[in-house]
Structure formats: structure tokens, C-alpha cells
PDB file of N, CA, C and O in Angstrom:
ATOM      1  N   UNK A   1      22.078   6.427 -17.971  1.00  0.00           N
ATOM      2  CA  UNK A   1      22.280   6.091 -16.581  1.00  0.00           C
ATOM      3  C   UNK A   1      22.598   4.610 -16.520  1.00  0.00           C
ATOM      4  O   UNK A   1      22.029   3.746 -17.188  1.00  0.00           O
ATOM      5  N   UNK A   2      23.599   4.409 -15.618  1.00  0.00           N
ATOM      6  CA  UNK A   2      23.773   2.917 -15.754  1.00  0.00           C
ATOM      7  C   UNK A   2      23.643   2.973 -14.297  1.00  0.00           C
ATOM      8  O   UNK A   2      24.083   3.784 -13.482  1.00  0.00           O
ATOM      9  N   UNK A   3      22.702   1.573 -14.119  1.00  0.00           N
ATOM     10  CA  UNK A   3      22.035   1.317 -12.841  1.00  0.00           C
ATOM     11  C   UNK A   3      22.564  -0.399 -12.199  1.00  0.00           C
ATOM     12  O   UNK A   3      21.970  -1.367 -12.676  1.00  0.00           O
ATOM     13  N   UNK A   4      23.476  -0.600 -11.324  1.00  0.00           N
ATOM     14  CA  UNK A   4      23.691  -1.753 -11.036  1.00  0.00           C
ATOM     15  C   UNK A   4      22.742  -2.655  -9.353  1.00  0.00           C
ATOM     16  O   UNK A   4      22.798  -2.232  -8.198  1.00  0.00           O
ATOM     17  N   UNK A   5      22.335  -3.335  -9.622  1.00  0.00           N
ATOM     18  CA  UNK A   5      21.920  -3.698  -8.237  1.00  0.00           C
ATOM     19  C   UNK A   5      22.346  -5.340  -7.733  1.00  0.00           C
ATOM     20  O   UNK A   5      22.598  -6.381  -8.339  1.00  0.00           O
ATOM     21  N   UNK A   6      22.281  -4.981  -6.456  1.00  0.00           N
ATOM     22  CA  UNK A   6      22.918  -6.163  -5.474  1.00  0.00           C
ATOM     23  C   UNK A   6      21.760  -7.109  -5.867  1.00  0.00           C
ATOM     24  O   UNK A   6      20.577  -6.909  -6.144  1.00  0.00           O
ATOM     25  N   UNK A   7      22.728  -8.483  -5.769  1.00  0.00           N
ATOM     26  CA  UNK A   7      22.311 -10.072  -5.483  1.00  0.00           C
ATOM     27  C   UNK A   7      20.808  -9.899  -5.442  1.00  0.00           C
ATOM     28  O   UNK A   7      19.959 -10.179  -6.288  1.00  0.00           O
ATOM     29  N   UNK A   8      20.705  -9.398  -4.308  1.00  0.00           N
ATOM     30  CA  UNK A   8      19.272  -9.345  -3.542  1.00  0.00           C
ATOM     31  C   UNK A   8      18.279  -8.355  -3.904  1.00  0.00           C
ATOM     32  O   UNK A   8      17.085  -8.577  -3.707  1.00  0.00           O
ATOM     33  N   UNK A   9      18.749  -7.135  -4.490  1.00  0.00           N
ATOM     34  CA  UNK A   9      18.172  -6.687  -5.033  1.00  0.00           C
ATOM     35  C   UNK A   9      18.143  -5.022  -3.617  1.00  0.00           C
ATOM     36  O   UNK A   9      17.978  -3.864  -4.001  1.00  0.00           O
ATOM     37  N   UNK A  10      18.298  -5.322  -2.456  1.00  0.00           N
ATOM     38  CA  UNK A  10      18.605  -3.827  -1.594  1.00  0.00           C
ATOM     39  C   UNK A  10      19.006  -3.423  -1.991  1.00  0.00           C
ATOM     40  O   UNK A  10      18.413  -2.352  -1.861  1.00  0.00           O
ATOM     41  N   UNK A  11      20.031  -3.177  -2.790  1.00  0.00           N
ATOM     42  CA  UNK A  11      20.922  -1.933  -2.876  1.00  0.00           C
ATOM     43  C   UNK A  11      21.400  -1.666  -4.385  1.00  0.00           C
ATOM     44  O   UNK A  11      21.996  -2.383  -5.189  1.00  0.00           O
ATOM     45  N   UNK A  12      20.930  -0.418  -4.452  1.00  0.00           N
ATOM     46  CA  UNK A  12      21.201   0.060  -6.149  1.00  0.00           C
ATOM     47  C   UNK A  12      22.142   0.926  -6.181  1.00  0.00           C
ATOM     48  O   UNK A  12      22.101   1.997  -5.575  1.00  0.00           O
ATOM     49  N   UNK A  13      23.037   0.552  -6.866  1.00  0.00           N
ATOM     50  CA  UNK A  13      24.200   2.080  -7.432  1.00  0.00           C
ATOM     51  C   UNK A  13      24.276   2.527  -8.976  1.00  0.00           C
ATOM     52  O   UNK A  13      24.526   1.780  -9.922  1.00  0.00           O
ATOM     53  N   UNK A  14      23.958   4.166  -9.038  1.00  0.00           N
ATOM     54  CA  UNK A  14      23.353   4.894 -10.204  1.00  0.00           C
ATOM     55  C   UNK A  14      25.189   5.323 -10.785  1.00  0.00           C
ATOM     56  O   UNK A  14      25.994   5.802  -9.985  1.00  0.00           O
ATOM     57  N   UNK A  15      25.386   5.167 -11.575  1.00  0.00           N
ATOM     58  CA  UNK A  15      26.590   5.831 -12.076  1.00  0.00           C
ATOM     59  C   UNK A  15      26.416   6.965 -12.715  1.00  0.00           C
ATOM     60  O   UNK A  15      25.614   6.943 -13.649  1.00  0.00           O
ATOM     61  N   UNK A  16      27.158   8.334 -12.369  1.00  0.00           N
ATOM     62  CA  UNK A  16      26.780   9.410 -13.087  1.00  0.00           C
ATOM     63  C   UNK A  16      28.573   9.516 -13.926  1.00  0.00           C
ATOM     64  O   UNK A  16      29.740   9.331 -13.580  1.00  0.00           O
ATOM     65  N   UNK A  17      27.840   9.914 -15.133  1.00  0.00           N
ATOM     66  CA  UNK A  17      29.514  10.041 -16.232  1.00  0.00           C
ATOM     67  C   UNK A  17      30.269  11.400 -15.209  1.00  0.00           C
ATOM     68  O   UNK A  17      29.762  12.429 -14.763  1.00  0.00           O
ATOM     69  N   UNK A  18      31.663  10.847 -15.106  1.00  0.00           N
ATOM     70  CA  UNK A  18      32.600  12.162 -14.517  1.00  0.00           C
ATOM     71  C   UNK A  18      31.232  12.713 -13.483  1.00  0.00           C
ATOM     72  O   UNK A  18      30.813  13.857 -13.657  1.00  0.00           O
ATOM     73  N   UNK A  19      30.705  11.970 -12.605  1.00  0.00           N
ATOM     74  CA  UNK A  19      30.525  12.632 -11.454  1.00  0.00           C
ATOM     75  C   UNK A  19      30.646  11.194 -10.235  1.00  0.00           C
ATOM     76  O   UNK A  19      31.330  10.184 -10.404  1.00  0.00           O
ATOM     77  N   UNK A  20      29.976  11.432  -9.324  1.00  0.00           N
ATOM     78  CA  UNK A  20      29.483  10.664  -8.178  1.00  0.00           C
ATOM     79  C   UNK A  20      28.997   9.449  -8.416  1.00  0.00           C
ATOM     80  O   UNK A  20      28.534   9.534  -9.553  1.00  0.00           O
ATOM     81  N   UNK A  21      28.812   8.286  -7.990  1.00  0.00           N
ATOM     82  CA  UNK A  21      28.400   6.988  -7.520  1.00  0.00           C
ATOM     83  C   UNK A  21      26.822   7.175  -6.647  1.00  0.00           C
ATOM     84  O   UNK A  21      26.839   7.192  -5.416  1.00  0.00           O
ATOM     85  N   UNK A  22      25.721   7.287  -7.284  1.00  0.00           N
ATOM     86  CA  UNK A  22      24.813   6.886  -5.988  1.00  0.00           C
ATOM     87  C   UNK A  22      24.213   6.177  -5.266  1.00  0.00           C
ATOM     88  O   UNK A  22      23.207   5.879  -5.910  1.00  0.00           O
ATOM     89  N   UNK A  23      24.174   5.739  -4.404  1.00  0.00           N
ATOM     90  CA  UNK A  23      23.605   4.094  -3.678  1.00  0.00           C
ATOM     91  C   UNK A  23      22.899   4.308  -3.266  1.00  0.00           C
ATOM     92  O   UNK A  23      23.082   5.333  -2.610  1.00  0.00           O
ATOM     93  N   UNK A  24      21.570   3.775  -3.151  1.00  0.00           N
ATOM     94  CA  UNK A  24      20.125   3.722  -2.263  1.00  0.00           C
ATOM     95  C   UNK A  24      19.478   2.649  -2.121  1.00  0.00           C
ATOM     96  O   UNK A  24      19.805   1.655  -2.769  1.00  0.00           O
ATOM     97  N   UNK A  25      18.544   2.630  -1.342  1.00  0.00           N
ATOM     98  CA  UNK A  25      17.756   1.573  -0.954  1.00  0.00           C
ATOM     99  C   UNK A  25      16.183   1.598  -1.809  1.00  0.00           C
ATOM    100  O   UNK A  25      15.150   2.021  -1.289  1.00  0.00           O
ATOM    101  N   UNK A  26      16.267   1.126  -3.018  1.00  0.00           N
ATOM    102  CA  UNK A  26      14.627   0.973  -3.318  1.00  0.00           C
ATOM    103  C   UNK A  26      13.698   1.014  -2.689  1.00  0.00           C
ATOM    104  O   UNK A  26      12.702   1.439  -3.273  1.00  0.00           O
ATOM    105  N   UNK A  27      13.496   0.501  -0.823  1.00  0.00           N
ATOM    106  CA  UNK A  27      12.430   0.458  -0.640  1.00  0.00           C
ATOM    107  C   UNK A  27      12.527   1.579  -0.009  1.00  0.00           C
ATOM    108  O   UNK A  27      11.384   1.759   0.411  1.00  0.00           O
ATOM    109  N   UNK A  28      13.308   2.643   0.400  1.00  0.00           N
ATOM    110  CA  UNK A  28      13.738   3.582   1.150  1.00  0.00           C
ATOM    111  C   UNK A  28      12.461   4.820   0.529  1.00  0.00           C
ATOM    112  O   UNK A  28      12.101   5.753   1.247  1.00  0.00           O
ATOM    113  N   UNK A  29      12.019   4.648  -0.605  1.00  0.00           N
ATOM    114  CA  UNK A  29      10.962   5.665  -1.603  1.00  0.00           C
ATOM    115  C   UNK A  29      11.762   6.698  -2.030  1.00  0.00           C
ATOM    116  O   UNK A  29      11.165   7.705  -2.410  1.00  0.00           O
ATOM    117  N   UNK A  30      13.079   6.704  -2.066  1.00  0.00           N
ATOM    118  CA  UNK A  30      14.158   7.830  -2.673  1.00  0.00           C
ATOM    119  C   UNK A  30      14.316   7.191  -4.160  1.00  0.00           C
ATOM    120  O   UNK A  30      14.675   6.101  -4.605  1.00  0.00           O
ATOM    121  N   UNK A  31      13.887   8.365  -4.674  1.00  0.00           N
ATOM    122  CA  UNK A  31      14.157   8.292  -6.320  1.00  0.00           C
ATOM    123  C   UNK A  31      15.193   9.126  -7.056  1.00  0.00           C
ATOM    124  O   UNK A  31      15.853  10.004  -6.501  1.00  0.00           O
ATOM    125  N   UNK A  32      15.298   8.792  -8.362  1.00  0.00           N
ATOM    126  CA  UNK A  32      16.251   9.213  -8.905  1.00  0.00           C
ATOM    127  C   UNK A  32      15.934  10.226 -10.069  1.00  0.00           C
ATOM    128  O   UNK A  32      15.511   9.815 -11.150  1.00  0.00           O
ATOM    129  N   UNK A  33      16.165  11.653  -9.798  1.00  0.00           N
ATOM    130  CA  UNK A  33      15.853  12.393 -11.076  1.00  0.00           C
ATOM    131  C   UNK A  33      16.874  12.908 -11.800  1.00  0.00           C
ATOM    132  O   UNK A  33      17.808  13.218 -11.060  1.00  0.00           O
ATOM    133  N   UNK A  34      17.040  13.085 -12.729  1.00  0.00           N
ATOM    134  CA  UNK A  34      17.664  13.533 -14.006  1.00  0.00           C
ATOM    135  C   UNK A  34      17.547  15.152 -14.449  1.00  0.00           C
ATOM    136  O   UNK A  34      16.516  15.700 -14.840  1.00  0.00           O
ATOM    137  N   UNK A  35      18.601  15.651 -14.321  1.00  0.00           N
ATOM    138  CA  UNK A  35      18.291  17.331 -14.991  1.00  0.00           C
ATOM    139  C   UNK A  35      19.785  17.018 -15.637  1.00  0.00           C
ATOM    140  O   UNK A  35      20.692  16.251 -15.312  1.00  0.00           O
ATOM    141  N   UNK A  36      19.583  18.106 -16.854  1.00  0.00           N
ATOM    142  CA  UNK A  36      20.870  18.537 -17.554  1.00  0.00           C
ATOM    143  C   UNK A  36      22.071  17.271 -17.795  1.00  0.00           C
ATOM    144  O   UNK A  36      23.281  17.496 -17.776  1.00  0.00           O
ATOM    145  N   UNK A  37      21.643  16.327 -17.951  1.00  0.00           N
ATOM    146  CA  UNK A  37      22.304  14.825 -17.793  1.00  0.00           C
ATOM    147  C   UNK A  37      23.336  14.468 -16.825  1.00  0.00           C
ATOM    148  O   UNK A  37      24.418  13.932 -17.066  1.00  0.00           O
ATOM    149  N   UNK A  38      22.874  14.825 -15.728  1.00  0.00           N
ATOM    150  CA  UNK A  38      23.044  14.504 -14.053  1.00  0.00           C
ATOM    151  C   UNK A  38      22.264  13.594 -13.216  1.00  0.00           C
ATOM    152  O   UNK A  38      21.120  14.044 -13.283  1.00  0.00           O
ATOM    153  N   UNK A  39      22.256  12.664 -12.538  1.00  0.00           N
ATOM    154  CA  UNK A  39      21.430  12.065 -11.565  1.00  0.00           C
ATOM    155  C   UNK A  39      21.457  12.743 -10.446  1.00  0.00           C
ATOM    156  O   UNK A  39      22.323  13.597 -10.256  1.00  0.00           O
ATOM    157  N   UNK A  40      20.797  12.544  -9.817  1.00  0.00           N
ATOM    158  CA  UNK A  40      20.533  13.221  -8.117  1.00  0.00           C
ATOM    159  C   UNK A  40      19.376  12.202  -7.447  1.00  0.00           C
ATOM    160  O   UNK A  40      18.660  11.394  -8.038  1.00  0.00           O
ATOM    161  N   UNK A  41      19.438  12.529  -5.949  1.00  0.00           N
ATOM    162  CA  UNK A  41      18.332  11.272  -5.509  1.00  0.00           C
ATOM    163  C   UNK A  41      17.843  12.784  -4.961  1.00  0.00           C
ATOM    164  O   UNK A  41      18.383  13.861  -4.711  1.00  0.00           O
ATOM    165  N   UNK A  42      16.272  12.116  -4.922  1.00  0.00           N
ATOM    166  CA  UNK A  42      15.417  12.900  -4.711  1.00  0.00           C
ATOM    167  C   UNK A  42      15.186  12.684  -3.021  1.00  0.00           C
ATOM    168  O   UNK A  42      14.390  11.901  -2.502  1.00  0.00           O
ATOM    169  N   UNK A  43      15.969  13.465  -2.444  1.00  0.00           N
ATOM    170  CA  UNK A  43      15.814  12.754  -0.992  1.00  0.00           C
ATOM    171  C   UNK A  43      14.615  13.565  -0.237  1.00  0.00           C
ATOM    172  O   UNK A  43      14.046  13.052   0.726  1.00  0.00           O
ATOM    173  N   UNK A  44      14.269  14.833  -0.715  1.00  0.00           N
ATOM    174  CA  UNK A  44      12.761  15.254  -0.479  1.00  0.00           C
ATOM    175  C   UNK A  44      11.731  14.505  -0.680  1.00  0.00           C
ATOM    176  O   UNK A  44      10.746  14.527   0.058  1.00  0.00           O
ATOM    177  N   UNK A  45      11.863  13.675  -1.818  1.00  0.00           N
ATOM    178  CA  UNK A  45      10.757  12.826  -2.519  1.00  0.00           C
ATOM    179  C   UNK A  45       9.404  13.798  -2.897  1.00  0.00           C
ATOM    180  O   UNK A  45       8.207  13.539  -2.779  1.00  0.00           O
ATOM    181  N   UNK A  46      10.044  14.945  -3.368  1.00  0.00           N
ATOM    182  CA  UNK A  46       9.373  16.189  -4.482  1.00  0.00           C
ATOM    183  C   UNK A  46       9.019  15.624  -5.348  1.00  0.00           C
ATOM    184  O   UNK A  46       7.832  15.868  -5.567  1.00  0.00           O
ATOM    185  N   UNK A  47       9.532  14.801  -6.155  1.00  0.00           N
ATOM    186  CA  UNK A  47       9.355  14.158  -7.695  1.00  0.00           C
ATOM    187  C   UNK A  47       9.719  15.720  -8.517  1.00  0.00           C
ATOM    188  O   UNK A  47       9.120  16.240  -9.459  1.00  0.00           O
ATOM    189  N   UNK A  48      11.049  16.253  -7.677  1.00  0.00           N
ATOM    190  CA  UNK A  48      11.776  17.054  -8.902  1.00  0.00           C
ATOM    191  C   UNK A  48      11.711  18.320  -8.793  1.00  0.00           C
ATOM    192  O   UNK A  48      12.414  18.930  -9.598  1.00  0.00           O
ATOM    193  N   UNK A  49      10.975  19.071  -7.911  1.00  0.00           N
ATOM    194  CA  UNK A  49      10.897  20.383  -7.538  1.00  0.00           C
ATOM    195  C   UNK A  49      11.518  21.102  -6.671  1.00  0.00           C
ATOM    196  O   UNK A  49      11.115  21.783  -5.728  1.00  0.00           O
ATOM    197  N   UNK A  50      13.040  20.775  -7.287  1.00  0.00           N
ATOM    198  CA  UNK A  50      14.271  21.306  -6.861  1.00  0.00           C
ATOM    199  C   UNK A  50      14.839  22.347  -7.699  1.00  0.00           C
ATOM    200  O   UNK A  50      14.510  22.310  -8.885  1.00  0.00           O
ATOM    201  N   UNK A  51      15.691  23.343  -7.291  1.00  0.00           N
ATOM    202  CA  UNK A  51      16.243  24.593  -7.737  1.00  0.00           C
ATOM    203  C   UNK A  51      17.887  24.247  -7.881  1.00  0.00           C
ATOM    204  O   UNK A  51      18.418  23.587  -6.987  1.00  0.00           O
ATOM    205  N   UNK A  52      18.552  24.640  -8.854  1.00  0.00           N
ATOM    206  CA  UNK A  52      20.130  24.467  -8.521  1.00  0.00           C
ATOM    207  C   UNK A  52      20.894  25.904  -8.714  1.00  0.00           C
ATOM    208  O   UNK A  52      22.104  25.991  -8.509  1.00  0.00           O
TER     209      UNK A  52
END
């Protein structure tokens, strides 16, 4: 995962290989989980107890 963040540190963008760009707010409590070497934000904030 390559993870870049702003100046300031608000705003993070997750690079997924040959997929999507994701941007979030750290303090927002949206995390980032990993299946099958994919990122996804956890916008439930399950910590991962998602179905695909």
C-alpha cells in the first residue's frame, strides 16, 4: 500500500495497484482494510466484517 499524506497531515491518499485512489480524513475514524490485496475504507468502522 502506498500511503501519501498532505503538508498538514488531514488528508491521506491510499493507492490501490490497477484500482482506485482513496482519500480520507484520519481524524474522520475511517480505516483502511486490506482483503485479497485490495484496500477499502472501512466506512462502517467494523474493523473488517464485511462480505464481498
Amino acid at each position: 500500500m502506498e500511503k501519501k499524506s498532505s503538508k498538514d497531515g488531514k488528508f491521506v491518499v491510499v493507492e490501490n495497484k490497477n484500482g482506485p485512489a482513496l482519500g480520507f480524513c484520519p481524524d474522520s475514524g475511517v480505516e483502511i482494510l486490506e482483503r485479497d490485496g485490495c484496500y477499502f475504507k472501512d466506512l462502517a468502522k467494523t474493523g473488517g466484517a464485511f462480505a464481498l
